[in-house]
Backbone and ligand atoms as CSV (ligand in chain L), in Angstrom:
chain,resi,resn,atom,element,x,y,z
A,1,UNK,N,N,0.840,-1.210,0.000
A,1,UNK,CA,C,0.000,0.000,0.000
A,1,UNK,C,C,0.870,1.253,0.000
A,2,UNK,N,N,1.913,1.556,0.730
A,2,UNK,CA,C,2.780,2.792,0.918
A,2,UNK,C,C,3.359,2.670,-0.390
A,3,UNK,N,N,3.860,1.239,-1.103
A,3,UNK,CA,C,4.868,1.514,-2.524
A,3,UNK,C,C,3.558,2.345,-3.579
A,4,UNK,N,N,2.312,1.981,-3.603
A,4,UNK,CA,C,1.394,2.358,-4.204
A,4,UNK,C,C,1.502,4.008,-4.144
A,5,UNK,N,N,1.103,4.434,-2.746
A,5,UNK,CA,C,1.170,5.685,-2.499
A,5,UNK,C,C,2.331,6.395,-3.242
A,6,UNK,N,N,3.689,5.905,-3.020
A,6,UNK,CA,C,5.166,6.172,-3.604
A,6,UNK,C,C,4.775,5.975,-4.588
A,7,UNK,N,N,4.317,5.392,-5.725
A,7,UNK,CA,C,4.215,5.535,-7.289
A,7,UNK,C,C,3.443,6.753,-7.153
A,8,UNK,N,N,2.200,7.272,-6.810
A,8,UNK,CA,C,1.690,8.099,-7.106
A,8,UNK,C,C,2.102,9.518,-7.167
A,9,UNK,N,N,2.726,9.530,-5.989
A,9,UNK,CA,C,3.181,10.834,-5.809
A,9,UNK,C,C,4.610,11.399,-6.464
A,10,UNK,N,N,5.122,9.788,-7.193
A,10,UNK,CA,C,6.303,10.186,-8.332
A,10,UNK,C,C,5.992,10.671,-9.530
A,11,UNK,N,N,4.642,9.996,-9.872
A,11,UNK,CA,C,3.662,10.180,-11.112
A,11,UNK,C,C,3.612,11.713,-10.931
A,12,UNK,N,N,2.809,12.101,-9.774
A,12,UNK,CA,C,2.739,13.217,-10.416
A,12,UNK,C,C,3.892,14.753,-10.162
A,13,UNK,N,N,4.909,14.234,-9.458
A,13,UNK,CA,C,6.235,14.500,-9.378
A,13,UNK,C,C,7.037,14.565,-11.109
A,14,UNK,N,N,6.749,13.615,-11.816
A,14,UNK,CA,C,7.346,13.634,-12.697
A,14,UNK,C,C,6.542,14.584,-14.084
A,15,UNK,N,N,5.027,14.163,-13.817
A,15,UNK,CA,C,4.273,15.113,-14.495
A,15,UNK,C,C,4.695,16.567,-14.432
A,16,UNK,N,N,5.069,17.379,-13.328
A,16,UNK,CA,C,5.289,18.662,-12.969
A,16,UNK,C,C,5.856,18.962,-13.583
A,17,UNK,N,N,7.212,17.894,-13.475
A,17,UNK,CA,C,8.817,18.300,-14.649
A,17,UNK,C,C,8.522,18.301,-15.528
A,18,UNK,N,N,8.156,17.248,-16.266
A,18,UNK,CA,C,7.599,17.613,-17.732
A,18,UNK,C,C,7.033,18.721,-17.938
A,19,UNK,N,N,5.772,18.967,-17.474
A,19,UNK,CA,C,5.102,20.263,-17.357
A,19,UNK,C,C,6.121,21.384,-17.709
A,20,UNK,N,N,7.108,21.881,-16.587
A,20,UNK,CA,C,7.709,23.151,-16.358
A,20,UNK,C,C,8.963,22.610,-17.726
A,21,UNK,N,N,9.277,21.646,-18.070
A,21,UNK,CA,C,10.232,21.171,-19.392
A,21,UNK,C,C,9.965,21.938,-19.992
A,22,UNK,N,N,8.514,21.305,-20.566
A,22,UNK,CA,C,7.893,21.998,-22.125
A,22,UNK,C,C,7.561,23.345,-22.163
A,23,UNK,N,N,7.567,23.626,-20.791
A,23,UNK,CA,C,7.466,25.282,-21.348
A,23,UNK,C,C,7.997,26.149,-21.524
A,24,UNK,N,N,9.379,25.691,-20.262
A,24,UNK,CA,C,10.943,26.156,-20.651
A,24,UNK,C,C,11.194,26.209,-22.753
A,25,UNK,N,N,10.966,25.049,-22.703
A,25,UNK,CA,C,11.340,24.797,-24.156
A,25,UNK,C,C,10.236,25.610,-24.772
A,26,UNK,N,N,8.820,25.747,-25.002
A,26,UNK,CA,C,8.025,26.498,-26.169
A,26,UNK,C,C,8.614,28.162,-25.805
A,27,UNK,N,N,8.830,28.378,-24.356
A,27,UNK,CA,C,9.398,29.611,-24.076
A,27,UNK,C,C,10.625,30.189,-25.176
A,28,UNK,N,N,11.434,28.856,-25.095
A,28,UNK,CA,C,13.372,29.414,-25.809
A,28,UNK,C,C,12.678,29.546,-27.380
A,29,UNK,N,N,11.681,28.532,-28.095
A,29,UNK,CA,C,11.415,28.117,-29.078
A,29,UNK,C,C,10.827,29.273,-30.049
A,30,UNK,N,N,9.966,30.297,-29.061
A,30,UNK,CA,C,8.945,30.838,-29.623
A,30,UNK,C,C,9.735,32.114,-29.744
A,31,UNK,N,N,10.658,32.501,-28.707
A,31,UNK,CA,C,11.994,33.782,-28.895
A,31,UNK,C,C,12.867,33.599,-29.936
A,32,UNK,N,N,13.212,32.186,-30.513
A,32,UNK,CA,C,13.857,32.309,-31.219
A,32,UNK,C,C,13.417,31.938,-32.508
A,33,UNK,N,N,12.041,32.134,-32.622
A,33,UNK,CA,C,11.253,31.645,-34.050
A,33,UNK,C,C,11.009,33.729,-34.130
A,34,UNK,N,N,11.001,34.597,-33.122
A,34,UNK,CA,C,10.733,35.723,-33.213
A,34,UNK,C,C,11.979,36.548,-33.925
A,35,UNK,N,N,13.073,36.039,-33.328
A,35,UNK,CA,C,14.090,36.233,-34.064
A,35,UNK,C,C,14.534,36.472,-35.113
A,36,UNK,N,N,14.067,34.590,-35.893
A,36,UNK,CA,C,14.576,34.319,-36.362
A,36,UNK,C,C,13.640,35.237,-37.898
A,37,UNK,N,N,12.402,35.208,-37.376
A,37,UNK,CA,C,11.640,36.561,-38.908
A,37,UNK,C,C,12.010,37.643,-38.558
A,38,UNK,N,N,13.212,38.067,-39.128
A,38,UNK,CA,C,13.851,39.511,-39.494
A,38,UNK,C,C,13.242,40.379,-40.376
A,39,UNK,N,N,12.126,39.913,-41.314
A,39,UNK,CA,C,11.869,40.641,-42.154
A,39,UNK,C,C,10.045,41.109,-41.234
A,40,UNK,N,N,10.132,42.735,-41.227
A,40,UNK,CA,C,8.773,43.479,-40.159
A,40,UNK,C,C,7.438,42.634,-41.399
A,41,UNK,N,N,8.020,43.162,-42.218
A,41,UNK,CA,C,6.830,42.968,-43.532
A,41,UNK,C,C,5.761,41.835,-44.073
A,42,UNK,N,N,6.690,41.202,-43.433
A,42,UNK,CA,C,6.203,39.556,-43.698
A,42,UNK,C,C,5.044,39.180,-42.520
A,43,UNK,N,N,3.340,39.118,-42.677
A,43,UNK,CA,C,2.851,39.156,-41.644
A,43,UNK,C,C,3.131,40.161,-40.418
A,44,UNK,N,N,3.080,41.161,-40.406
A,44,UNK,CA,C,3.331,42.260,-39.001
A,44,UNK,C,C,2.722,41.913,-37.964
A,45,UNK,N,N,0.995,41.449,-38.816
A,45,UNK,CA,C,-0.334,41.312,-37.446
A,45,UNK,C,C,0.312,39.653,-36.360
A,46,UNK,N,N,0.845,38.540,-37.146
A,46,UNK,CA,C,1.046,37.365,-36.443
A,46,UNK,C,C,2.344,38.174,-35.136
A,47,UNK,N,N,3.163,38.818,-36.391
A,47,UNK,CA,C,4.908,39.262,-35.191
A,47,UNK,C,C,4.231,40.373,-34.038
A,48,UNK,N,N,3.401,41.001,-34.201
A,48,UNK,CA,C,2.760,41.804,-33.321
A,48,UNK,C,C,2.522,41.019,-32.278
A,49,UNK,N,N,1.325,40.079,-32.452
A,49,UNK,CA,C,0.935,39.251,-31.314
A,49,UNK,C,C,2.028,38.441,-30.747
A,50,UNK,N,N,2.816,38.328,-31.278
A,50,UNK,CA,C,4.338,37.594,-30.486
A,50,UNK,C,C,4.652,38.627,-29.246
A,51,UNK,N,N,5.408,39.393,-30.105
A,51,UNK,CA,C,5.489,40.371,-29.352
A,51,UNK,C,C,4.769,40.678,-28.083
A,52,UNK,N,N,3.678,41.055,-27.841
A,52,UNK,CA,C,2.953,41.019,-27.122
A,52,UNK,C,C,3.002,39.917,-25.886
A,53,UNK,N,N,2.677,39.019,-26.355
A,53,UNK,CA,C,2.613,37.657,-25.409
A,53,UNK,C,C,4.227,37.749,-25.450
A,54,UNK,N,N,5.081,37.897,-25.761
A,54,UNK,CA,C,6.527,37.589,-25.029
A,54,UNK,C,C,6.528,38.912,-24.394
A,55,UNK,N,N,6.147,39.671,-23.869
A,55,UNK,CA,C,6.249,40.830,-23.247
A,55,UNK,C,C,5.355,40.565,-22.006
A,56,UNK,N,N,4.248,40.474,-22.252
A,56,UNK,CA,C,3.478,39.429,-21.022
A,56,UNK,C,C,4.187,38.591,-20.279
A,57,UNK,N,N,5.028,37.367,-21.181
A,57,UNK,CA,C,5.775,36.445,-19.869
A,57,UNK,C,C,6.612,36.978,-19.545
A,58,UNK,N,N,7.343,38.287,-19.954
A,58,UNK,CA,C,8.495,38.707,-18.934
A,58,UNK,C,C,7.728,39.341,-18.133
A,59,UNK,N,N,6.922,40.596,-18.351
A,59,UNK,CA,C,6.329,40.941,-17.017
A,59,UNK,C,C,5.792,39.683,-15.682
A,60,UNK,N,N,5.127,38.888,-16.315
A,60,UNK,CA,C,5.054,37.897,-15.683
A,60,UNK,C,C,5.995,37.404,-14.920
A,61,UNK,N,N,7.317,37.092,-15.415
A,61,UNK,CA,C,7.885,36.107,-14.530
A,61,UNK,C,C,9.299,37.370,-14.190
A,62,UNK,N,N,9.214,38.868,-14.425
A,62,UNK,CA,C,10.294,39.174,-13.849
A,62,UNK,C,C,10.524,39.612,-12.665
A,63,UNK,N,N,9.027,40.065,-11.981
A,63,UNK,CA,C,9.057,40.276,-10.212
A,63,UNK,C,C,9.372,39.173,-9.406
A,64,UNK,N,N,9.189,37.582,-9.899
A,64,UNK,CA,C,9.655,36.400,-9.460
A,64,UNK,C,C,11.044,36.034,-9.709
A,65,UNK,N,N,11.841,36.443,-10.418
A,65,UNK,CA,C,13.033,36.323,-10.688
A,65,UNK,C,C,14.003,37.852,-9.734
A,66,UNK,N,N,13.641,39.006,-9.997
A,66,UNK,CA,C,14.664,39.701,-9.229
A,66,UNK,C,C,13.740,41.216,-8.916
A,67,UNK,N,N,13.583,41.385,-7.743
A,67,UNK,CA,C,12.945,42.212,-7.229
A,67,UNK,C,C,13.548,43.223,-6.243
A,68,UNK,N,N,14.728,43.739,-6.478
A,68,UNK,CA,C,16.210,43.984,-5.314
A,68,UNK,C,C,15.213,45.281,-4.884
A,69,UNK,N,N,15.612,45.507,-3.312
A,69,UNK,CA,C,15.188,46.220,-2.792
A,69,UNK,C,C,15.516,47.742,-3.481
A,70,UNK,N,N,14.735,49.295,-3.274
A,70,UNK,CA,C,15.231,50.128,-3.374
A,70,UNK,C,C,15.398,51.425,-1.910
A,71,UNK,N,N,15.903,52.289,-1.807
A,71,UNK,CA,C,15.840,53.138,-1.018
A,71,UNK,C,C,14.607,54.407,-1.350
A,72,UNK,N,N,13.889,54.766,-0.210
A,72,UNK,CA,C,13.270,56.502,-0.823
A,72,UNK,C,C,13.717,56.890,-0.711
A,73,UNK,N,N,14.082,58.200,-1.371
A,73,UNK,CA,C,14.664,59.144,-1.311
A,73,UNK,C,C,14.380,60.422,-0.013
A,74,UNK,N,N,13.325,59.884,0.235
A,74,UNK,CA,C,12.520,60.958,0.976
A,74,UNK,C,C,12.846,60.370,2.340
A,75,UNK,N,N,12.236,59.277,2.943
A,75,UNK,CA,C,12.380,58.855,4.363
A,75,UNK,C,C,13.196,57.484,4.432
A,76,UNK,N,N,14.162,57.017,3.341
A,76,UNK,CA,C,15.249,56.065,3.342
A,76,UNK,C,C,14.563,54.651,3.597
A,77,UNK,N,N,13.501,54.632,3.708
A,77,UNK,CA,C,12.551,53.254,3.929
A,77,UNK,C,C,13.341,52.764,2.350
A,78,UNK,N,N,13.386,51.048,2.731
A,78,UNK,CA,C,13.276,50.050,1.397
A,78,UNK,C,C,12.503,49.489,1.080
A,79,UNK,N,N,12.120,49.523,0.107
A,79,UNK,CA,C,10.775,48.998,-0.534
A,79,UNK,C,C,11.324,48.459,-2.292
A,80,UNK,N,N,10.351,47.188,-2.394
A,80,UNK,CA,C,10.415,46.383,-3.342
A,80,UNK,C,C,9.913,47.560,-4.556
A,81,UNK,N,N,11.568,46.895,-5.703
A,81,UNK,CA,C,11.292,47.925,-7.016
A,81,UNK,C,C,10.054,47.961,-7.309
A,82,UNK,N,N,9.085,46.665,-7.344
A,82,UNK,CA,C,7.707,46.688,-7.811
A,82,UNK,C,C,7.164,47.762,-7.231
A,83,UNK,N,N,6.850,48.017,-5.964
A,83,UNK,CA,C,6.486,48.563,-5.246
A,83,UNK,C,C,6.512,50.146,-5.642
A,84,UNK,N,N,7.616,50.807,-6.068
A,84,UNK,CA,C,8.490,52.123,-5.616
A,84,UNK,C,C,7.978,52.478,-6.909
A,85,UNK,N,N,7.641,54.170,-6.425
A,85,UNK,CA,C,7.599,55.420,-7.363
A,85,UNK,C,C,8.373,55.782,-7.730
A,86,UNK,N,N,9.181,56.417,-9.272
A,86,UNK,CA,C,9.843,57.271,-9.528
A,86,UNK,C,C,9.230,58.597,-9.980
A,87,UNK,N,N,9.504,59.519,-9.599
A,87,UNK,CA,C,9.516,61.109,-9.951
A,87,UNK,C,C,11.254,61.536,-10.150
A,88,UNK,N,N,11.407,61.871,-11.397
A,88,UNK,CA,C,12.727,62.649,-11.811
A,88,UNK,C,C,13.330,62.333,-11.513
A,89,UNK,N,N,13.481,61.071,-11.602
A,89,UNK,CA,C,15.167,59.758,-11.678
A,89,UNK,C,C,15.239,59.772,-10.046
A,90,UNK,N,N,14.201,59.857,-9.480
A,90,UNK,CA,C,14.518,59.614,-7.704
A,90,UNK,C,C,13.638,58.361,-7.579
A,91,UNK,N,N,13.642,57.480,-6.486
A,91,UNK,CA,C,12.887,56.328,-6.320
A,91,UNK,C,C,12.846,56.870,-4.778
A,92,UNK,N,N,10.710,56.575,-4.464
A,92,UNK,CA,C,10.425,56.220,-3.407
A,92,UNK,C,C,9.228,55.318,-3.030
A,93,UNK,N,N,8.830,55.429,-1.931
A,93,UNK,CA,C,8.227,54.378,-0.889
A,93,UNK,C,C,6.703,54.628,-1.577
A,94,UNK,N,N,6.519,55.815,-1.709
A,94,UNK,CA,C,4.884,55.776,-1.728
A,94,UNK,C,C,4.830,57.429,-3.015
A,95,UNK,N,N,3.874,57.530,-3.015
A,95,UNK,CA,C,3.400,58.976,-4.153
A,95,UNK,C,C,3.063,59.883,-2.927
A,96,UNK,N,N,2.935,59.614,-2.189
A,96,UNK,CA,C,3.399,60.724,-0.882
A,96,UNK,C,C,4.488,61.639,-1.064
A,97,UNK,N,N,5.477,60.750,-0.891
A,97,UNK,CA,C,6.652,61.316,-0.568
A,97,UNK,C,C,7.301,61.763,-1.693
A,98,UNK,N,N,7.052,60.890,-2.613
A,98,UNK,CA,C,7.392,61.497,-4.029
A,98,UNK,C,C,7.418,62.797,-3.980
A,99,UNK,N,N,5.601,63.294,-4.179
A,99,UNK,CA,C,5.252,64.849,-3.891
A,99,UNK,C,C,5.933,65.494,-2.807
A,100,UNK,N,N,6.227,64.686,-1.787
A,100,UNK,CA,C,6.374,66.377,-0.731
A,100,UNK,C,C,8.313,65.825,-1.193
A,101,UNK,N,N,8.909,65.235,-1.271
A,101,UNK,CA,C,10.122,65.515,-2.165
A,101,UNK,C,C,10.600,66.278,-2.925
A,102,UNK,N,N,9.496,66.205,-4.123
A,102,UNK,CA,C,9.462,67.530,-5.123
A,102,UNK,C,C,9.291,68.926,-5.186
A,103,UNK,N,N,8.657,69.062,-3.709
A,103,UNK,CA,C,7.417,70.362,-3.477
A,103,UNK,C,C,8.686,71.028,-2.447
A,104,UNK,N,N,9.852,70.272,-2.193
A,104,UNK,CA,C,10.869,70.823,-1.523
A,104,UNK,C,C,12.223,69.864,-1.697
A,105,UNK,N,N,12.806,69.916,-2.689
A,105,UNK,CA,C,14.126,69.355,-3.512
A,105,UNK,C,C,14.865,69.565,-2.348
A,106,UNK,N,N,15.499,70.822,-2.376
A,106,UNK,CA,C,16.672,71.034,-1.651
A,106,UNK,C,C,16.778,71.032,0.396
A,107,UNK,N,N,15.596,70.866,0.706
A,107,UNK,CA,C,15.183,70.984,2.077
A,107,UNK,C,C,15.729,69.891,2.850
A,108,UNK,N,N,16.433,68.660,2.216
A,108,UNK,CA,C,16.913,67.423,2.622
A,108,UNK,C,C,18.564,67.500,2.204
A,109,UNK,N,N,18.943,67.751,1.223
A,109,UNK,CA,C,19.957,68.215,0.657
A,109,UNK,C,C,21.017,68.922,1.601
A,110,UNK,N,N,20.275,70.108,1.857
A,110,UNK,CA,C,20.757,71.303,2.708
A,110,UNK,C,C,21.772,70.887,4.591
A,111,UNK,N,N,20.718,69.949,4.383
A,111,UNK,CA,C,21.064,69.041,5.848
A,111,UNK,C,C,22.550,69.166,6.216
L,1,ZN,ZN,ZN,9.373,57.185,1.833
């Protein structure tokens, strides 16, 4: 009965891999079929929708891959890039601080 259980849960152990395999692979497959039509002209409307959907799975999978903390500028809190506002090449915590940052540049500076 337990070896039973142990097949099952390899079954679907091994299903997973496969799973995350093939998509690794249609992933590399479908970037480099995008590639590989250099010419815009040829079908635009199909390379458009590529485009698109490969722009989707990076948004998708790039907050799961690297999300490095940043500093505000305003009250030095760290907060996840996802997270963080920029106003004028500064990064902060919230659209709060953003504004009262801006509404007085040099008032932190001066310090
Ligand atoms: Zn802040």
């Amino acid at each position: 009965m337990r070896n039973f259980i142990l097949l099952i849960a390899l079954f679907f152990v091994t299903q997973w891999l496969l799973k995350k395999l093939r998509r690794a692979n249609e992933r590399s497959q479908a970037e480099a079929r995008a590639d590989a039509r250099s010419d815009p002209r040829a079908d635009s409307r199909t390379s458009g929708a590529n485009t698109r959907t490969r722009s989707d799975a990076n948004v998708g999978s790039a907050p799961q891959l690297l999300d490095p903390l940043i500093r505000c500028a305003q009250c030095g809190v760290h907060t996840p890039r996802s997270e963080s506002v920029v106003v004028a090449g500064q990064r902060f915590c919230c659209a709060d601080h953003a504004r009262r940052y801006t509404a007085a540049p040099t008032g932190r500076d001066a310090r």
